[in-house]
C-alpha positions as CSV (number, residue, x, y, z in Angstrom):
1,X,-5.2,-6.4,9.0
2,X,-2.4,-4.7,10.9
3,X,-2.0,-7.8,13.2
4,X,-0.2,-9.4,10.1
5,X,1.9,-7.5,8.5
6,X,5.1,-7.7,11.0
7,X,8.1,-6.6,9.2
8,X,6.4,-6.3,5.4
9,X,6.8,-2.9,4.1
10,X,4.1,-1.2,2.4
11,X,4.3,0.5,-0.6
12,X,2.2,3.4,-2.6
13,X,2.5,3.3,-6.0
14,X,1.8,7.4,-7.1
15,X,-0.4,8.3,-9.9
16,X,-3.1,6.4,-11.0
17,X,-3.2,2.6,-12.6
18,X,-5.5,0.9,-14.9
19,X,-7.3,-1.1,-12.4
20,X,-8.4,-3.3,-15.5
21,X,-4.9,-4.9,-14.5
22,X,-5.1,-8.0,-12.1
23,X,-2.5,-9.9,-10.4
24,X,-0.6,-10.7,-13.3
25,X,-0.6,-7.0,-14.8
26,X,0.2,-5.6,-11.3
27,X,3.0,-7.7,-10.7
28,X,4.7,-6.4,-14.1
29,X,4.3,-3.2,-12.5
30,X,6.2,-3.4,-9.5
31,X,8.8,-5.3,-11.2
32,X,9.5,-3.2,-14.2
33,X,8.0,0.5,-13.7
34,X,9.0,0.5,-9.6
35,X,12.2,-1.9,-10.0
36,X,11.1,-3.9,-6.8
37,X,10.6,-8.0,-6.2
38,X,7.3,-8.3,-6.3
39,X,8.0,-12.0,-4.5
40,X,8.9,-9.8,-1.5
41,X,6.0,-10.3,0.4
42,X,5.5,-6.9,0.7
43,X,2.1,-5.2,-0.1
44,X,2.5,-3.2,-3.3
45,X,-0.8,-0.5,-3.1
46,X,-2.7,0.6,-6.3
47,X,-6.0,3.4,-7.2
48,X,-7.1,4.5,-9.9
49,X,-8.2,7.9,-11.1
50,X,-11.7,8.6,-9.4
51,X,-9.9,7.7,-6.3
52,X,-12.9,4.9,-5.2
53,X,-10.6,1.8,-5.7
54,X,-7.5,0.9,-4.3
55,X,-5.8,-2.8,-4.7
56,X,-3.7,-4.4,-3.0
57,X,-1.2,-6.8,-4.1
58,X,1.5,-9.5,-2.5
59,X,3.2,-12.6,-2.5
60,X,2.3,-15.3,0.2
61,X,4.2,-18.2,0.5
62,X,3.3,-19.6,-3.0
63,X,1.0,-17.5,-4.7
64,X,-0.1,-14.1,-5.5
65,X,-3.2,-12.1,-3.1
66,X,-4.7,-9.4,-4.7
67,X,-7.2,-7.6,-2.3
68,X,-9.4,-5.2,-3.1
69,X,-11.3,-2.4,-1.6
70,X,-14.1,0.3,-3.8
71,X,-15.6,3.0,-1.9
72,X,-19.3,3.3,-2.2
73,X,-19.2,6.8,-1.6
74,X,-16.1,9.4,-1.4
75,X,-12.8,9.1,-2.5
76,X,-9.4,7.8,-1.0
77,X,-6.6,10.2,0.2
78,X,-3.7,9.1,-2.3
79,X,-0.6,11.0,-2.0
80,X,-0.1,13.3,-4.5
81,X,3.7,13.1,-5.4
82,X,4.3,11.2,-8.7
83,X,7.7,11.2,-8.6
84,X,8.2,7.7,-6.2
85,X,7.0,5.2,-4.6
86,X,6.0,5.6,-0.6
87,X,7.2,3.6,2.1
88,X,4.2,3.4,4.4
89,X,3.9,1.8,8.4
90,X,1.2,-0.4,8.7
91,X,-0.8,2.2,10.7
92,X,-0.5,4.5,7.6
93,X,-1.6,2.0,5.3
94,X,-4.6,1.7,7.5
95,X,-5.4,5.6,7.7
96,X,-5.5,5.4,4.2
97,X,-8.4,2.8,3.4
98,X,-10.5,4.6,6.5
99,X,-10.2,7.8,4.3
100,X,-7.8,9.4,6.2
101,X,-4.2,12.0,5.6
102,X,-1.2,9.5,6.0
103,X,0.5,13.0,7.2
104,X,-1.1,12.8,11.1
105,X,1.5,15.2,12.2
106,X,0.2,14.6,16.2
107,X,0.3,11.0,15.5
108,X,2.6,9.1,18.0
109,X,5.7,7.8,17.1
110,X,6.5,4.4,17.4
111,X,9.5,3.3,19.6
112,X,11.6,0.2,19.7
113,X,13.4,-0.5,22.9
114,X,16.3,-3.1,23.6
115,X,15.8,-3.1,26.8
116,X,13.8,-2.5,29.9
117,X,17.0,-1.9,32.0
């Protein structure tokens, strides 16, 4: 999933939604509640309360994806704060559908060079 994502930003919607919503519901979300395009091509990241479902949605090219992923057992870390949305990396994003803290504080940091010289 990473391999993809290239420049798209990811986003965490706090709180919880009503995962009854689909692409349609979602997409009024993100452009009303969040005040972002969701044509953007970025992914826009949902759960709801028991923390078991997450979805997923975004723009490609000419037409909505909406992906989905329900834990069988355990629950997702979702951030806590309510008070905005988070601007994941893609490595974050991926942390948190395996079930893990987005805060890795020994993590590596990513670098972007110019140059080898």
């Amino acid at each position: 999933m990473i391999g993809w994502l290239g420049d798209v930003n990811v986003y965490v919607v706090p709180g919880v939604v009503d995962m009854r919503k689909a692409i349609d519901g979602l997409s009024v979300v993100v452009e009303e509640e969040l005040e972002k395009d969701p044509f953007s091509g970025h992914l826009f990241c949902f759960c709801n309360r028991r923390r078991d479902l997450v979805k997923i949605l975004y723009w490609d090219r000419n037409g909505f994806c909406l992906w989905q992923k329900r834990l069988e057992r355990g629950r997702f870390e979702w951030p806590k704060s309510e008070e905005e949305v988070l601007s994941l990396e893609a490595r974050q994003l991926m942390w948190l559908l395996e079930g893990i803290s987005i805060n890795q504080h020994n993590a590596h940091e990513s670098y972007r060079y110019e140059s080898v010289l």
